[in-house]
N, C-alpha and C positions, 0 to 999 in steps of 0.2 A: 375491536381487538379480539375478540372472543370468536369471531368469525374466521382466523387465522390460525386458530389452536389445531383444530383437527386436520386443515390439509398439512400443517406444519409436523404432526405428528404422522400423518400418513405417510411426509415424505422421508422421514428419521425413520422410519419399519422399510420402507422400501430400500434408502440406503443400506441399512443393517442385512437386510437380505441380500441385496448385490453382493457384500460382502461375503455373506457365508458361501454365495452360491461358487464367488470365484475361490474362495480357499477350496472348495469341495474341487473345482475344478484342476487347479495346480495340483492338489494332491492326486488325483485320478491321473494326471498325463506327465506326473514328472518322471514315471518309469520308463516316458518313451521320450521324451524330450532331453534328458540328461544322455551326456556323453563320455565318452573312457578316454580320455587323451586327446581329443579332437576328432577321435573317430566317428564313426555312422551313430546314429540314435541306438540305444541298446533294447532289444529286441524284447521287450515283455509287454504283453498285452495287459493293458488294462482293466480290460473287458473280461477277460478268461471266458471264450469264445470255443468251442468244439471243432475238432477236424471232422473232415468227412471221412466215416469207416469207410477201409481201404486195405486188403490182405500188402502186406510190404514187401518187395521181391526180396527174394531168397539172399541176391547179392548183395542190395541196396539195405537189407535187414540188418547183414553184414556193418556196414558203413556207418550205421547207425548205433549200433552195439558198443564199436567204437568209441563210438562217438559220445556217449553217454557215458562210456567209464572216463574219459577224461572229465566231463563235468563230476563224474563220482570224485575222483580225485582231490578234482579243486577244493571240495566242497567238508572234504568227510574228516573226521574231529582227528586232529593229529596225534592225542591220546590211543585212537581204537585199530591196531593193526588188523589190516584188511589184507586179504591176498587177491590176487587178479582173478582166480575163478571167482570168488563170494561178490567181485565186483560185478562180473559179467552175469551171474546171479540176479542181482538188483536191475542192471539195468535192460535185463532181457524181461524181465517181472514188468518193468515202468513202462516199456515196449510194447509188452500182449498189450497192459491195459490204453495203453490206445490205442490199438487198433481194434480193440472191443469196443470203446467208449466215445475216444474221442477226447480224451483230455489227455494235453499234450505230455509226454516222456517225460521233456528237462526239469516242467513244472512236478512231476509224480516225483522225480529223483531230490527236489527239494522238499519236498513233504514228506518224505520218508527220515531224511536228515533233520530235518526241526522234528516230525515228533519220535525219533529213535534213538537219533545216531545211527541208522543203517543198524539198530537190532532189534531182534524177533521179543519182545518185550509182553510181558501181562501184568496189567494193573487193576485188578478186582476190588471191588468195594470192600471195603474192612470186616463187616459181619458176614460176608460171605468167606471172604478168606479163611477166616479162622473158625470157617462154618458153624455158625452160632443162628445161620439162616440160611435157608435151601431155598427159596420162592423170592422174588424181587429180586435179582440179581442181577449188575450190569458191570461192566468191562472194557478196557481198551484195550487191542489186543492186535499185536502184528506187528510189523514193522512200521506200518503206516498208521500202527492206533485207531484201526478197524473199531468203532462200537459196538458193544453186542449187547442185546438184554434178552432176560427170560429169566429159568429155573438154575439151579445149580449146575445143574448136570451136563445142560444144553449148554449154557456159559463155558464152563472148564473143554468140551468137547469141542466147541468154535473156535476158543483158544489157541488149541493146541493145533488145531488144524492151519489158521493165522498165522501162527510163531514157525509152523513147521515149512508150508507152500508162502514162500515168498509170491509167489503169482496170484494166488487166490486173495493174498492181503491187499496189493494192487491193485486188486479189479475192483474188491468192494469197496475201498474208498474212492476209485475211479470212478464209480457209480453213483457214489453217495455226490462227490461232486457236480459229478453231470447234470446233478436233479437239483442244487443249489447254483448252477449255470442258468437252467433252464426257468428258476423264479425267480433268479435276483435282474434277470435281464427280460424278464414280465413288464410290458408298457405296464401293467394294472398296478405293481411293487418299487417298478423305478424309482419313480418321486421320493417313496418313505429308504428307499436302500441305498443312498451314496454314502461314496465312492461304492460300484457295483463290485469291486475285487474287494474291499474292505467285509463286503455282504457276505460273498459264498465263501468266503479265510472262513471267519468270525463264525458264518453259522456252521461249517462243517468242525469247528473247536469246542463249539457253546452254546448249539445248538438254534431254534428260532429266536429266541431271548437271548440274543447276543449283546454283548455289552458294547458301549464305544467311549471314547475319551469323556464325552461331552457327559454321555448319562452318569460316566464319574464323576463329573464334577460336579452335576444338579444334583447326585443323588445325599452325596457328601460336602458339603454346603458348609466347612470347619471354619471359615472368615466370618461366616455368621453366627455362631455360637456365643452367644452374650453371657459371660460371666456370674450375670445377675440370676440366671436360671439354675446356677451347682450352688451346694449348699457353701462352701467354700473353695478356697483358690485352689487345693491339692484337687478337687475334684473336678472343677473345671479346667483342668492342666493335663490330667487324665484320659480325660472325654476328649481333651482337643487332640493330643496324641493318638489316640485310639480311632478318631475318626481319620486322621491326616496317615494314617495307618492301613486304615480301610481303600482310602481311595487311589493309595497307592498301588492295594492289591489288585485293584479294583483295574487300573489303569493298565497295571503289566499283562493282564488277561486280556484287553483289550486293546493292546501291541501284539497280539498272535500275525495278525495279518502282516505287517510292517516287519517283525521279524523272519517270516516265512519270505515276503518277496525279498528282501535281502539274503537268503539264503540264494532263491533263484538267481538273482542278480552274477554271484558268483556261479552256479551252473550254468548259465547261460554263454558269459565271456570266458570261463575258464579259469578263472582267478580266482587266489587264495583273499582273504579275508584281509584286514590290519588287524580288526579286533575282531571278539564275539558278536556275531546277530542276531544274537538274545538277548542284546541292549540294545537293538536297532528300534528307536520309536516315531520314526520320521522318516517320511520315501523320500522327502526331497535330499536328504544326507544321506544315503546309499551308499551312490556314487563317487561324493566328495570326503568323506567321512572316516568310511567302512571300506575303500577299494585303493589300490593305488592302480594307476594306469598300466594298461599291460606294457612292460615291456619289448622292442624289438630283437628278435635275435641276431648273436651276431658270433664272431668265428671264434673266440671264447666267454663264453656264459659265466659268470658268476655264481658262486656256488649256490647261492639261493634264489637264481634267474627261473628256475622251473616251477617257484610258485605263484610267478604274475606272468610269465609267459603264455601265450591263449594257443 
């Protein structure tokens, strides 16, 4: 009998792994396997995979500028009037930076919208703000929430530069991307970084120490909290809220990535949203959830056809 324990348990851990391996796998490919109506597969990589730099022809540049302010459109908070220049703005900005970098436009025009709203925004550390400390200072800055660190002076001065050149904000988190492409898609990091888009989201938000679903829920462990350990009940009631608290925080930090590709999701096909994508904690509900099917047009439109029309 004793002779069946271990392969019996080796074969429960190999199970248990098949498992995790394929939910890691649905979640990686349900951006490209879900579809809008019956339509073609919806176009977002997985992977977040680099173009080959490429000057874009003058006309073709054109077409594309276009083409970007309609996904600005789709996408952009129906609270923040935008006029068509600040549009063409944005997505001439998400434009240089690919063809600098290599990380694609539709993606830069959703990263801009999850961390702005399409505005030139600065968020400086508290002691620095109310300059209480000049040295150690760091910031997110731009419309794309550009990181900066160093001195005061240096911080405020990058700033301002960020908030001001829409295109300089672009290119540096284009870059910052590029370089979290370039290690999350490392054969040597593979293994430890699924889903690889879940990787370079998460670390361009939270840097290497990025957090995921799972490490919240090891790390806040509230179903195991035994009563027996607070001195009484008000305080083990306390402690269980407080952690069931944490892990929540814990979690919404670690939907960065899930909400960003459902913003893409909408830049991509053109579509307006049903709700916010800042409840999106799940890529497999994107599509079914978060989207209604685009619309076909036809010889009278409905007065609200123009926000699922692609």
């Amino acid at each position: 009998m004793r002779k069946l324990i271990l392969p019996t348990a080796l074969l429960a851990l190999f199970a248990l792994f098949v498992v995790f391996e394929s939910k890691i796998w649905a979640e990686t490919n349900a951006l490209n396997t879900s579809t809008v109506g019956g339509s073609a597969p919806v176009k977002i990589d997985p992977i977040l995979t680099l173009k080959p730099l490429a000057k874009t022809p003058t006309t073709n540049r054109e077409a594309r500028i276009k083409d970007l302010i309609e996904s600005i459109k789709a996408i952009e908070d129906k609270g923040l009037r935008m006029s068509d220049r600040y549009r063409r703005k944005i997505a001439d900005a998400a434009l240089y930076a690919e063809e600098k970098t290599g990380v694609d436009a539709v993606f830069m025009v959703a990263l801009a919208r999850m961390e702005s709203d399409f505005r030139g925004l600065t968020l400086i550390n508290t002691p620095c703000k109310y300059r209480r400390r000049t040295v150690g200072c760091y910031a997110d800055c731009g419309m794309t929430q550009h990181h900066v660190r160093g001195n005061l002076k240096y911080v405020e001065r990058q700033c301002k530069k960020l908030a001001r050149n829409h295109r300089y904000s672009f290119l540096k988190s284009a870059q910052e991307i590029a370089r979290h492409v370039g290690y999350c898609n490392d054969p040597k990091n593979f293994s430890r970084h699924q889903p690889t888009r879940r990787c370079i989201l998460n670390r361009y938000n939270m840097g290497t120490m990025y957090k995921t679903r799972e490490k919240c829920s090891r790390w806040n462990r509230c179903a195991y909290m035994h009563p027996r350990r607070f001195g009484n009940k008000d305080a083990y009631l306390w402690a269980y809220k407080d952690c069931k608290r944490r892990r929540r925080k814990c979690r919404i930090r670690a939907g960065y990535w899930t909400k960003l590709s459902c913003f893409e999701y909408g830049a991509r096909n053109k579509i307006r949203s049903k709700r916010s994508c800042r409840y999106c904690y799940s890529i497999p509900k994107i599509a079914t959830r978060f989207y209604d099917p685009p619309q076909t047009k036809s010889s009278a439109p409905s007065f609200l056809s123009y926000l699922t029309t692609p």
